[in-house]
N, C-alpha and C positions, 0 to 999 in steps of 0.2 A: 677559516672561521671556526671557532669553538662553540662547543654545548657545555652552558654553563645552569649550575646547578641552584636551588632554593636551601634556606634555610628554612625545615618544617613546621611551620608553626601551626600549620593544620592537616590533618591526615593524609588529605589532597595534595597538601605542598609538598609531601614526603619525597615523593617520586619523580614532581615532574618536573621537566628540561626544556630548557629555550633554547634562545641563537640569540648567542652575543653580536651586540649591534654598534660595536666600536667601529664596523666598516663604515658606516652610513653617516655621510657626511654634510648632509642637506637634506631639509624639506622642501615638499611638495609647493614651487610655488608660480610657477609657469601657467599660468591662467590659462593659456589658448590649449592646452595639453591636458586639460580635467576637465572634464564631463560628467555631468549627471545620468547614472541611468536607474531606471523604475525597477524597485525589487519585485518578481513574482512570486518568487515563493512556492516555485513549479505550480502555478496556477496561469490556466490560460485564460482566454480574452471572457470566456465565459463563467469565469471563477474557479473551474473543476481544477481538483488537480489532477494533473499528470505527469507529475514527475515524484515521487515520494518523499519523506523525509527529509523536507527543506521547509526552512523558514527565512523571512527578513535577516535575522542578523543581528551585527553591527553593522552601522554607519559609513558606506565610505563612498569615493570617488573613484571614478574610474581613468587612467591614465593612458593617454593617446599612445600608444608604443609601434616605433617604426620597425614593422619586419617587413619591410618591401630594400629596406637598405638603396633605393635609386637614388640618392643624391652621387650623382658619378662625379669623379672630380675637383670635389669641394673637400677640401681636412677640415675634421672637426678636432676638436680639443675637449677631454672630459671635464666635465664642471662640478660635477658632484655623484656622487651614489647615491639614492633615494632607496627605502622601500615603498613596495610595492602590496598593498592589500588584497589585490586580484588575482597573484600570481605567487608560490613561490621560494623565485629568483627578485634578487636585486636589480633596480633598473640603474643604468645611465645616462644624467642628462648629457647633451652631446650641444657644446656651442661649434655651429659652422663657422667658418669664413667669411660670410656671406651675410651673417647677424642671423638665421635661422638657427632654433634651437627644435632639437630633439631627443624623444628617449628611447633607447634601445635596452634591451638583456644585457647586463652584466656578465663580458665571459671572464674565467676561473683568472686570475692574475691584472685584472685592468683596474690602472687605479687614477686618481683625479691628477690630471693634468698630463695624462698620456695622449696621443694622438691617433685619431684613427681617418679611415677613410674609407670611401667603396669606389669601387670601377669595375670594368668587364676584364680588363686583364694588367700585367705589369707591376703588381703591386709588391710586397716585398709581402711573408709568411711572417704576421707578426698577427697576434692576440688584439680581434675587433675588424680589422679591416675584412674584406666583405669582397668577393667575388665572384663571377661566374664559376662553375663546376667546370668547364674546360679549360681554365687557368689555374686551378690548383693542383698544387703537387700529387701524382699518387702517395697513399700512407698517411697524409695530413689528417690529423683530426681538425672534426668542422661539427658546426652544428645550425638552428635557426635555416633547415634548408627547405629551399622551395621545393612545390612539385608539382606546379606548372608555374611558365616565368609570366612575372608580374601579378602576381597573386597572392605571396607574400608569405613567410615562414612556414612551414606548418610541422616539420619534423625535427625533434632534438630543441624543445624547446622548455623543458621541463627543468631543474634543479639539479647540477651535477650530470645535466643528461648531452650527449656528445655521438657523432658516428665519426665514421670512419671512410675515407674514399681509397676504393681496395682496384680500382682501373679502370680503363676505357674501353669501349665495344660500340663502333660507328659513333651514330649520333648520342650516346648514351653513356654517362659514368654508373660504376657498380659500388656501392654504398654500402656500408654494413651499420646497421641500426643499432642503436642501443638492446633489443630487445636478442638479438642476434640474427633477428632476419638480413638478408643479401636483396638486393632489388638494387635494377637501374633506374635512372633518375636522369632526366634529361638535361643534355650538357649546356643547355641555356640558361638553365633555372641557378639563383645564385643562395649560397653561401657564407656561411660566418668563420673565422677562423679560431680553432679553439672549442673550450667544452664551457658548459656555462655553469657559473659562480653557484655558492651557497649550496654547495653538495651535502653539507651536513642536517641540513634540512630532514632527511628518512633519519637521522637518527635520537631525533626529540619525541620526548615523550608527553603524551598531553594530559596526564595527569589527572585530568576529571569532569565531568561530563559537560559544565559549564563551558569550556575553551571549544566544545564542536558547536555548543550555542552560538556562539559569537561567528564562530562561521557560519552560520547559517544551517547546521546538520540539526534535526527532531532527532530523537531515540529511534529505535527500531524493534518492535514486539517480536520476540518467538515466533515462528509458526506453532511451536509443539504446547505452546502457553495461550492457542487460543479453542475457538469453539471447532467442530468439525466443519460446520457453513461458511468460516470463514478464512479455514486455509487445509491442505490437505495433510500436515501434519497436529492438526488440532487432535481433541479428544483422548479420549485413551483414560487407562491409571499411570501417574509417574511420567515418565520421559519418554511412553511411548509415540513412535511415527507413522503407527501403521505399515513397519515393516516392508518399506519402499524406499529409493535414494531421493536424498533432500531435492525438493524442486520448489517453486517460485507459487505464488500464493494462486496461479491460473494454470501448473502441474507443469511449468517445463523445465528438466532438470535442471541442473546446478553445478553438477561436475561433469565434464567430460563432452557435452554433448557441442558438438563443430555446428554453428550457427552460422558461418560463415559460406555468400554465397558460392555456388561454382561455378556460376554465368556471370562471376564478379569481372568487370572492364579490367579492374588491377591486376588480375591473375598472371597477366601475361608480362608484369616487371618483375616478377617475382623469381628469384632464381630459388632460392633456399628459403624455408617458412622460419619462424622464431622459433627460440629452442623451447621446451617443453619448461615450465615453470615459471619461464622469466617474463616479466609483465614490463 
């Protein structure tokens, strides 16, 4: 997929970059698969906020998307590529055998009228099909992986984003994350084969401050641009911060500081941490 550019006709248009959408081959029209949900607006049930710098938006729906992959069995055939407003990656609708339709993530090469499938083992190593982690080759890139079975994607499911299965150790494959961390992953839990589409997505530029509206992002104040009551880099003449490392408007810092617990359950899959930088 390419980043294609504007002609500038306003200062705004100068710079910025989209994603060519010659892939997308169908709208959204599977009724039983759109859902309405309620924008908060990081407001909770009691109005407050607590989530920051969010608003409504634009307008969309939300698309039922299958990361549980359980239909064992059944070939599906792709119908079309959709975008997706919630996410992103490109989705694929997926017609069953069976006359069920469903949508999955789009990984990196799958295109309309390819065939896919899932099962627990047997499958051949082809882009979309769907397996347990004890059936897959070691070295395979995968991604959309479980971590616990039947509970349905939750890792490498991001744009361009993929791991790796690096072996086996008892009941347990050794996975290497996009981020570079290493952790087992239990060899029940299943997998996608491949990395998923629309990689070029990090490298659009959005040009102006209206395009984070429509997602839903408010601006974001200084701390060093307001009062001192109301953050601890307020006050001052100029740019000062009061000669302290940047921290969060309730003082906890900002760089550096391991929030992460050590009485954390997951510690114990954890072979190797992520590399220092990589998000």
């Amino acid at each position: 997929m390419a980043i294609k550019t504007y002609k500038p006709y306003t200062p705004s248009r100068r710079f910025m970059t989209g994603l060519d959408n010659r892939d997308i081959t169908g709208k959204a029209g599977v009724r039983s698969l759109l859902v309405k949900l309620p924008v908060t607006a990081g407001r909770n049930n009691n109005g407050r906020i607590t989530s920051r710098h969010k608003e409504g938006g634009a307008k969309k729906i939300y698309r039922l998307v299958d990361f549980k992959r359980d239909k064992f069995g059944v070939p599906g055939k792709v119908a079309a590529i959709e975008y997706d407003p919630n996410r992103n990656t490109r989705i694929a609708l997926i017609n069953y055998a069976d006359g069920e339709k469903r949508y999955i993530i789009q990984p990196e090469g799958l295109k309309v009228g390819d065939k896919i499938e899932a099962a627990e083992a047997g499958l051949d190593i082809v882009v979309g099909n769907a397996m347990k982690l004890k059936s897959i080759p070691v070295g395979t890139i995968i991604h959309a992986i479980e971590l616990k079975p039947g509970k349905g994607a939750q890792i490498a499911r991001t744009a361009g984003g993929s791991a790796q299965l690096m072996g086996r150790e008892g009941k347990y494959t050794i996975v290497r994350l996009p981020s570079g961390e290493t952790r087992y992953v239990f060899s029940e839990c299943i997998a996608t084969i491949g990395s998923v589409g629309n990689a070029d997505f990090a490298n659009r530029v959005i040009g102006k401050a209206g395009r984070n509206r429509y997602l839903g992002v408010r601006p974001q104040t200084r701390g060093s641009a307001m009062n001192p009551i109301d953050h601890p880099h307020g006050g001052g003449e100029g740019k000062s911060n009061g000669h302290r490392p940047p921290v969060s408007p309730w003082g906890q810092q900002c760089k550096g500081l391991k929030t992460r617990k050590k009485s954390k359950a997951s510690n114990r899959y954890i072979i190797t941490r992520r590399k220092k930088g990589v998000r």
